[in-house]
N, C-alpha and C positions, 0 to 999 in steps of 0.2 A: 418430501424428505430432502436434507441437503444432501450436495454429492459428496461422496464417499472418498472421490479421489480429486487429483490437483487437476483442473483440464486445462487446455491451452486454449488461449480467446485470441483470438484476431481485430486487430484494429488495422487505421489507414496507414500509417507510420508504425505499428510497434505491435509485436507479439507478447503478450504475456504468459509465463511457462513455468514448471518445474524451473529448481536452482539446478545447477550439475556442477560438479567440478572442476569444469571447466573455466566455470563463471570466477574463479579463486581471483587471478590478476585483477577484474573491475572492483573486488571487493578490497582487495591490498592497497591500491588505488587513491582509495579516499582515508585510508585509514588518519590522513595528517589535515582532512580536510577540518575546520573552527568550528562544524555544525552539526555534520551526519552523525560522527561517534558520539554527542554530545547528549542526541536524544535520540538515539536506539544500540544496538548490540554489537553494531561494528567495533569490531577490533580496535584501538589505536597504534597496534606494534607493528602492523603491516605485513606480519609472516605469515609464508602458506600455512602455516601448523593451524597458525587463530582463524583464518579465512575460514577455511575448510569443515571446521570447530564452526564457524558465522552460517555455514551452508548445512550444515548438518541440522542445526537449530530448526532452517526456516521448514526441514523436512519433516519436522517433529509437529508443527503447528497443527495441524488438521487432525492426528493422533491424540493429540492432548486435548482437543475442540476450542481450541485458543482463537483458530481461524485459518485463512487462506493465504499461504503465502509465495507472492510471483517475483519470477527474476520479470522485469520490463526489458523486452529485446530488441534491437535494429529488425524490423519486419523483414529488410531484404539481405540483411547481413548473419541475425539471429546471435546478433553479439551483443550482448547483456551492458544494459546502458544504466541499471536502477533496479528500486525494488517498490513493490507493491501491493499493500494488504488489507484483506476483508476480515475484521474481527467481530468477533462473535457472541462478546462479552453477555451482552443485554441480549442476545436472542429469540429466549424467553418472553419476552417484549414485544417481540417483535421491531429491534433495534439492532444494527451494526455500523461500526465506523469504519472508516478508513484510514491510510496516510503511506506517504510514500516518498521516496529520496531519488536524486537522479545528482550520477558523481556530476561534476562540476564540467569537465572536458564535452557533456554530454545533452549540456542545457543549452537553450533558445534552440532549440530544431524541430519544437513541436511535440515533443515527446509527453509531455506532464501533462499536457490537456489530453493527450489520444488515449494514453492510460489510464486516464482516471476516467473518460467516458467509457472508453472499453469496461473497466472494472464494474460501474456505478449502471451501467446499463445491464449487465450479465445480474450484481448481484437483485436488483430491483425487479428482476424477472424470475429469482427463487420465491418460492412462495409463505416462505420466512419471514421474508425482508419484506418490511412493510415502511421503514425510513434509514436512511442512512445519513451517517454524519460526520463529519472531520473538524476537527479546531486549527486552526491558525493567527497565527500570533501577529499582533497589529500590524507589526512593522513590515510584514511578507508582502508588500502589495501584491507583487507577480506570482503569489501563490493563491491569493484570495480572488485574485482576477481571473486567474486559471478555473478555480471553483464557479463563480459567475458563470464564466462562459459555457459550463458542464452542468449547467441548471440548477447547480447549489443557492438557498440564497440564506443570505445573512439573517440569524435571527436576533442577536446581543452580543452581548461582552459578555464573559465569564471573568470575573475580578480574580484574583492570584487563584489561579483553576490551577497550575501545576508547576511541580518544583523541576527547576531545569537549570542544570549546572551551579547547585546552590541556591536559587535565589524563585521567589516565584514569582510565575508571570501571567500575565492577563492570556487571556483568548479570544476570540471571534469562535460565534459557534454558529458552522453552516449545517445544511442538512438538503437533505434533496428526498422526498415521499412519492410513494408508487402513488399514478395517477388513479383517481374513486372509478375513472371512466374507463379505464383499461388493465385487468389482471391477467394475465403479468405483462409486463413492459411491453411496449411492443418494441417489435426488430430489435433483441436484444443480441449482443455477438454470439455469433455459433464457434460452441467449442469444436476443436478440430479432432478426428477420430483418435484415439491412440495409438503412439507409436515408439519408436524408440524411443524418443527425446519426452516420455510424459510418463511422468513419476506419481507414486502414490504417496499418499501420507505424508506431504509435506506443507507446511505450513508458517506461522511466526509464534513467536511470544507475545503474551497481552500486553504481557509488564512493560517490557518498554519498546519493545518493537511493533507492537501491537497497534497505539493508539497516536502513532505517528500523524503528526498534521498534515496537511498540504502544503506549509511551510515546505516542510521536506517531513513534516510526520506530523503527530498530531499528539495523544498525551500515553495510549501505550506502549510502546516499543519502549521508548524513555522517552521520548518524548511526541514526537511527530512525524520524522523523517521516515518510519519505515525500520521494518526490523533489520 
């Protein structure tokens, strides 16, 4: 059975966790960035009112069976650097996607490749998840390279796979499969026990925060980046 609630995973670099309210300024943040609001649920006004409104969503996610939705944290700081989600879509399937956004002040430090092994190893060790997938969009080198190195591998192009800011756009579609030799994962991250800081019932939107790519989302959320 999946879990019930949001748990907190550890990686080498970055905790992934419950949103909190606190998280509000990283989410204000990007509100002006050209990409993130562009393909998921981030605000563009940049007020606490909409943040808060943006954090309350991601709590909803796993209530509505939409999926799992993670603030990505500084491991040693626990200052909320991105976001990061397990959708749920095709479950039934035994399929879920990914995608995930990291503000701009927060990238090249490692972060996007720790999270998305953290995530991709955790979900791959549910007994659900039998393939996972994320889209990203040609031009992302450093997102698709990031997927590479987290053992996604490429499997085509999706020709205008999604409409993004008007206009649609191609895809790459990676995917990463539980190995035939090993159920579930092996050494997949250990959630940490709960505590103050671990929330229930929080999660994303499919729609468009959902199917965020590795770009920074992927096609639910709106687009890729992460709800």
């Amino acid at each position: 059975m999946l879990p019930q609630t949001i748990p907190t995973l550890t990686g080498r670099r970055v905790t992934l966790r419950p949103f909190r309210e606190s998280d509000a300024p990283l989410v204000q943040s990007v509100a002006d960035d050209p990409l993130i609001p562009l393909i998921t649920t981030v605000p563009t006004t940049g007020s606490l009112e909409d943040a808060l409104a943006y954090i309350d969503r991601q709590h909803e996610r796993l209530a509505s069976g939409a999926g799992y939705s993670f603030a990505i944290a500084n491991a040693e700081t626990d200052e909320m650097v991105g976001q990061i989600g397990l959708w749920l879509a095709a479950i039934k399937h035994g399929r879920a996607s990914t995608g995930y956004w990291v503000a701009p002040q927060h990238r090249r430090r490692g972060y996007v490749s720790d999270a998305l092994r953290t995530l991709s190893d955790w979900a791959l060790s549910l007994d659900e998840v039998q393939r996972l997938e994320l889209y990203v969009e040609p031009w992302n080198e450093g997102s698709w390279h990031a997927a590479e190195k987290c053992g996604f591998q490429r499997e085509g192009l999706l020709r205008s796979w999604q409409l993004v800011g008007g206009e649609r756009k191609d895809m790459y579609m990676y995917s990463r499969i539980r190995s035939r030799r090993q159920t579930p994962a092996a050494n997949p991250p250990k959630p940490m026990a709960p505590n103050s800081h671990t929330h229930t019932g929080w999660h994303y939107e499919w729609v468009r925060e959902a199917s965020c790519s590795i770009t920074a989302a992927s096609s639910s959320e709106r687009l890729h980046i992460g709800q």
